[in-house]
C-alpha positions in Angstrom: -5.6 24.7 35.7 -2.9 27.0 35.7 -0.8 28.3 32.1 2.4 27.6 32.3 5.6 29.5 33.0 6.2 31.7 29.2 10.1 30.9 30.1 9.2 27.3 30.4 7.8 26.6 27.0 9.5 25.0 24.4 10.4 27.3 21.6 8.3 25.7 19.1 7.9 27.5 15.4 4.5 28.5 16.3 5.6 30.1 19.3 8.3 32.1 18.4 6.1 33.2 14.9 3.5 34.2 17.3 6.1 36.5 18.9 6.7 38.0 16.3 3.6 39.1 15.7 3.2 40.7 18.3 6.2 42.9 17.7 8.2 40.8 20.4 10.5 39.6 18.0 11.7 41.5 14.8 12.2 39.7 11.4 16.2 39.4 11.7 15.7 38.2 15.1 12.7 35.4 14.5 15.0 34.0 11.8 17.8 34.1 14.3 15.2 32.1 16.6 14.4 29.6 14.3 17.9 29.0 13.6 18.7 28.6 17.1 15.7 26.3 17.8 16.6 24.0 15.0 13.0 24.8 12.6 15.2 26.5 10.0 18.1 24.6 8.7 22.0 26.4 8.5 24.3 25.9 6.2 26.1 22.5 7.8 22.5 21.3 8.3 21.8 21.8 4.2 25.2 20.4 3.9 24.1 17.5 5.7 20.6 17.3 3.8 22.4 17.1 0.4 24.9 14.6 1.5 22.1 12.2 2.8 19.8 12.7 -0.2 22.7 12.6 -3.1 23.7 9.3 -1.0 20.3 7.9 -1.0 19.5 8.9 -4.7 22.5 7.3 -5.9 22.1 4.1 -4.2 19.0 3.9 -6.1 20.4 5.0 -9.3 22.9 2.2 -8.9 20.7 -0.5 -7.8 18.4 0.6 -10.9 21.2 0.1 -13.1 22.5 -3.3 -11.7 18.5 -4.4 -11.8 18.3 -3.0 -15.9 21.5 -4.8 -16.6 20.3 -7.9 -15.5 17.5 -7.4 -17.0 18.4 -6.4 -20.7 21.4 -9.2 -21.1 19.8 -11.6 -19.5 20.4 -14.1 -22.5 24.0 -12.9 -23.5 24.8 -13.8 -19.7 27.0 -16.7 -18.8 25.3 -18.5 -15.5 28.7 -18.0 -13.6 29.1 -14.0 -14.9 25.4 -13.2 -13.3 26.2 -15.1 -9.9 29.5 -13.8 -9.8 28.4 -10.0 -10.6 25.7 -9.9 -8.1 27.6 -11.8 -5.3 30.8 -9.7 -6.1 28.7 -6.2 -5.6 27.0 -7.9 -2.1 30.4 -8.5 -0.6 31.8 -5.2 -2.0 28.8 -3.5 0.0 29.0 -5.3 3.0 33.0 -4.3 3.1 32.2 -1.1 2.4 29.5 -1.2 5.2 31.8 -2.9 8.0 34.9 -0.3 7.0 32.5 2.4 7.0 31.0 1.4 10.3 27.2 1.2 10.8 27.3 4.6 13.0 27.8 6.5 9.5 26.0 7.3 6.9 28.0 6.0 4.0 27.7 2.7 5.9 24.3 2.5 6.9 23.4 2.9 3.1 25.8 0.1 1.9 24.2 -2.1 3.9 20.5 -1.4 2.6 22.2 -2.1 -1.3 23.7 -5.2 0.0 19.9 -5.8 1.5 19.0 -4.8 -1.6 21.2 -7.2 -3.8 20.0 -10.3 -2.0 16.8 -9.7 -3.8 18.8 -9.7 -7.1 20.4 -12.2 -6.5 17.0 -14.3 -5.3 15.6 -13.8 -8.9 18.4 -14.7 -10.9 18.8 -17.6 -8.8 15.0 -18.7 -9.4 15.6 -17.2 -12.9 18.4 -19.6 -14.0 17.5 -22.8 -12.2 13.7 -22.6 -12.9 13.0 -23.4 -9.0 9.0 -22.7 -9.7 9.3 -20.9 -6.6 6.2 -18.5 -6.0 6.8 -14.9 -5.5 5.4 -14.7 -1.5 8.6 -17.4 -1.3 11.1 -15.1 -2.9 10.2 -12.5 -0.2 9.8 -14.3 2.4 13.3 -15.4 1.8 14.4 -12.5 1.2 13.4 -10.9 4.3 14.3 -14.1 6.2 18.4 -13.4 4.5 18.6 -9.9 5.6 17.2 -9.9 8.7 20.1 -9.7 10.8 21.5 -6.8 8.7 18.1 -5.1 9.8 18.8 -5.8 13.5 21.8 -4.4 13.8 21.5 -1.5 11.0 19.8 0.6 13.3 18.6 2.4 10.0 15.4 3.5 9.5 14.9 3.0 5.4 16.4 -0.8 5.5 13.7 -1.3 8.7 11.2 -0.1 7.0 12.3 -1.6 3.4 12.1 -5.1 5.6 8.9 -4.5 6.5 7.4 -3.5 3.1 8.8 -7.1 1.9 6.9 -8.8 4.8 4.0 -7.3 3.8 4.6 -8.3 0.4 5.3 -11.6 1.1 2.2 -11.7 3.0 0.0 -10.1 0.2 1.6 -12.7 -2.8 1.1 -15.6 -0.4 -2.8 -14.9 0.1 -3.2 -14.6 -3.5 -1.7 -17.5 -4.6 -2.0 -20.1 -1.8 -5.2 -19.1 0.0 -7.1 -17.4 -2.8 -10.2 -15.9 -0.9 -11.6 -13.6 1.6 -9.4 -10.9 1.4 -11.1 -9.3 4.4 -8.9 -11.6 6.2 -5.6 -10.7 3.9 -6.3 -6.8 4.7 -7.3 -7.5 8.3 -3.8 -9.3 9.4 -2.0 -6.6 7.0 -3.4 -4.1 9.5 -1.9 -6.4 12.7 1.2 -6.2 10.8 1.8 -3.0 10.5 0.2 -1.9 13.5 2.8 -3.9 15.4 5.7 -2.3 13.5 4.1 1.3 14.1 3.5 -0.2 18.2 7.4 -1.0 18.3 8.7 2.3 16.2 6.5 4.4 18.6 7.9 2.9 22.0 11.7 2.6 20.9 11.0 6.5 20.3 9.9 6.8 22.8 12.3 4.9 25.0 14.5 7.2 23.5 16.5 5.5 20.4 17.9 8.1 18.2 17.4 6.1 15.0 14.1 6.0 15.7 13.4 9.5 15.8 13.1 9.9 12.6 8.7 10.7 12.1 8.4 10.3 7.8 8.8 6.2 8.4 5.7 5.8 10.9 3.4 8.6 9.1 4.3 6.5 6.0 2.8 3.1 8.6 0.4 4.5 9.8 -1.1 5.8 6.1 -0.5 1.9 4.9 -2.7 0.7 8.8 -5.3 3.1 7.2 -5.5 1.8 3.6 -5.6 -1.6 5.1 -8.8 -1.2 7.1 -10.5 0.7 4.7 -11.2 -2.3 2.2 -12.9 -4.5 5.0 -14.6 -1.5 6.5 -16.4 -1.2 2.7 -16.9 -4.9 2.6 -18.8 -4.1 5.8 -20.9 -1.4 5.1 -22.0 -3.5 1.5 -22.7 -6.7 4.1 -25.2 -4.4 5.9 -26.9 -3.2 2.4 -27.2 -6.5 1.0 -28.1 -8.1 4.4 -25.2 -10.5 4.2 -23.4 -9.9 7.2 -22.0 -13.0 7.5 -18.1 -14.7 9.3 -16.5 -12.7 12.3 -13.4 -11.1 9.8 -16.7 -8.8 8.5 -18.0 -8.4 11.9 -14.5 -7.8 13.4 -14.0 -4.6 10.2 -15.4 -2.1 11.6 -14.4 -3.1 15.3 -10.9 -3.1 14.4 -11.4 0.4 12.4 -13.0 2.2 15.5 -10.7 0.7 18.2 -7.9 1.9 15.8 -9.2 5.1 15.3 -9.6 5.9 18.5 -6.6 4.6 20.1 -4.8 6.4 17.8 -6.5 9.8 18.3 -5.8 9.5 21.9 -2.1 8.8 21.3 -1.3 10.7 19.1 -3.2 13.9 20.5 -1.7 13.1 24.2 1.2 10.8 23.9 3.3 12.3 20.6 1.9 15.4 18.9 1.8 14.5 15.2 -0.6 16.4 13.6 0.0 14.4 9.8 -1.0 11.1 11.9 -4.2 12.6 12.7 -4.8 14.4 9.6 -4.7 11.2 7.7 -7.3 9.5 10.6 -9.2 12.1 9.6 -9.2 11.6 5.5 -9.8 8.0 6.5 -13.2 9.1 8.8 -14.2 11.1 5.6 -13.5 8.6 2.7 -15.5 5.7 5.0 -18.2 8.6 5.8 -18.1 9.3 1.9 -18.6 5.9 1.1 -21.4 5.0 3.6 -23.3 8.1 2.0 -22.5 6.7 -1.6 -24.2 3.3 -0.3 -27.3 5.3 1.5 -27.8 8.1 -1.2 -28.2 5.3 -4.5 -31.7 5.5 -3.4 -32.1 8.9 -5.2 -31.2 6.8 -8.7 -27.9 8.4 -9.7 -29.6 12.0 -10.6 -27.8 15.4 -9.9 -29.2 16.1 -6.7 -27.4 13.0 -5.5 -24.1 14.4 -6.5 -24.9 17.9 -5.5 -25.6 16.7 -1.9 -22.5 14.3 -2.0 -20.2 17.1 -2.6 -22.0 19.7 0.2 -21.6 16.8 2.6 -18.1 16.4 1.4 -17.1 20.1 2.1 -18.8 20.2 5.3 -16.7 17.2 6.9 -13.6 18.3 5.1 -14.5 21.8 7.3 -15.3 19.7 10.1 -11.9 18.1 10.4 -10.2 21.7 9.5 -11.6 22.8 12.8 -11.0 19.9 15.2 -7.2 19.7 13.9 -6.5 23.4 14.2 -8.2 22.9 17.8 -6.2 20.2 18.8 -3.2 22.3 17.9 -4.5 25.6 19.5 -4.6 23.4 22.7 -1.6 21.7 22.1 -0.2 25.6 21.9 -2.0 26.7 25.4 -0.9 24.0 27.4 2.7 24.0 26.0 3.1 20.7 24.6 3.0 21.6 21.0 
């Protein structure tokens, strides 16, 4: 196979550093170079970074205080003052998020507190009226209200702030309506939130500019990994207590390898992200960890046994070092890094 044109490369951080190094580039002119190629911000990108992080902190701060008020005179409340307050700051919001437009920041960010406020306004409803309403309902619900705000936000946090109250929903609603096997819970979390990191991934991919954005599906893909993890160890203590037993437990460590793989392969040869695959990697070594744990309580709990747990540790901690700095070497030689 033959290397690439040098003029055809994308100027990638790594590239241009590597320059450098080789006395190609001096210092004044790799920070220029960076600049240019967008890996070190300017001043009207800082500008911009402040702006959207003041915005976003104090849309928290306020929702914080709205959710303390409530919360401290609850009692000293007329019913009509706490309906009125909280629908009051929804509309205000959504005003401000329709006269702000949806292609700004300012109005993108109204709209998630209005999201936001529907939640409020949820529990003070249940709150006053005594509706007995479980808590899987009240998100649900929630989720059900703002999900036309999500669709046409086109903003990463309130997607992603939807999803985390579907998962919710789903987590509340296994624990107090079904009650048992939470293989299966954990199991169709994972489908969840592998779907949602399936759809963020091609609507990059198609091109969508919100969805550029990778700190939402790295944060995915970590909660796809947590979610397999618990059925994987159900798994491995099935196979040491001979009680492998329903096809959730058989499907664990299917559904953990398939994953696994497929994501290696995507993310390796589809979109470079390196976090991703760092975090497959901590997942391989915790359920390696733990499999070791199971095997190594035949040595009765003396030293040797955590000795030889932490060697084993530090080799496949050195292991995945190596494999991720080779998948970015060849990322670097074929030009796609």
């Amino acid at each position: 196979m033959t290397s690439p044109e040098p003029l055809t490369l994308e100027a990638t951080s790594d590239r241009l550093r590597l320059l450098a190094r080789k006395g190609f580039l001096s210092e004044a002119g790799l920070s220029q170079a960076l600049k240019l190629a967008g890996y070190r911000p300017d001043i009207p990108a800082w500008e911009w970074f402040l702006n959207y992080a003041l915005l976003l902190l104090g849309t928290a701060f306020v929702l914080s205080g709205v959710f303390f008020f409530f919360a401290y005179n609850w009692n000293d409340l007329p019913r009509l003052a706490k309906f009125g307050a909280i629908e009051a700051a929804i509309v205000a919001a959504a005003a401000l998020a329709y006269y702000q437009g949806l292609q700004r920041l300012v109005g993108q960010v109204a709209l998630l507190a209005a999201a936001m406020l529907v939640g409020v306004l949820l529990a003070v409803y249940g709150q006053s009226y005594q509706t007995g309403a479980d808590a899987y309902q009240l998100f649900l619900t929630w989720a059900g209200l703002i999900f036309a705000w999500v669709v046409i936000s086109a903003f990463g946090p309130l997607w992603f702030s939807w999803l985390v109250l579907l998962n919710l929903s789903l987590i509340f609603y296994w624990d107090q309506v079904v009650g048992q096997d939470e293989i299966i819970m954990f199991e169709l979390l994972f489908l969840l939130d592998a779907v949602a990191l399936l759809a963020w991934e091609y609507g990059s991919g198609r091109g969508l500019a919100w969805l550029r954005s990778r700190w939402i599906p790295r944060l995915i893909a970590l909660a796809v990994f947590v979610a397999l993890l618990w059925p994987v160890f159900a798994f491995v203590d099935a196979i040491q207590n001979d009680e492998v037993e329903g096809v959730a437990l058989i499907l664990a460590p299917i559904l953990y390898v398939g994953f696994i793989g497929l994501a290696a392969w995507f993310y390796v040869t589809k979109i470079k992200d390196l976090l991703i695959l760092t975090l497959g990697a901590l997942s391989l070594i915790v359920v390696i960890t733990y499999v070791l744990v199971q095997v190594m309580d035949l040595f009765n709990g003396d030293a040797l046994e955590f000795l030889l747990l932490g060697i084993l540790v530090i080799i496949q901690a050195g292991v995945a070092a190596v494999g991720l700095r080779w998948v970015a070497n060849s990322w670097e030689r074929t030009g796609q890094a």
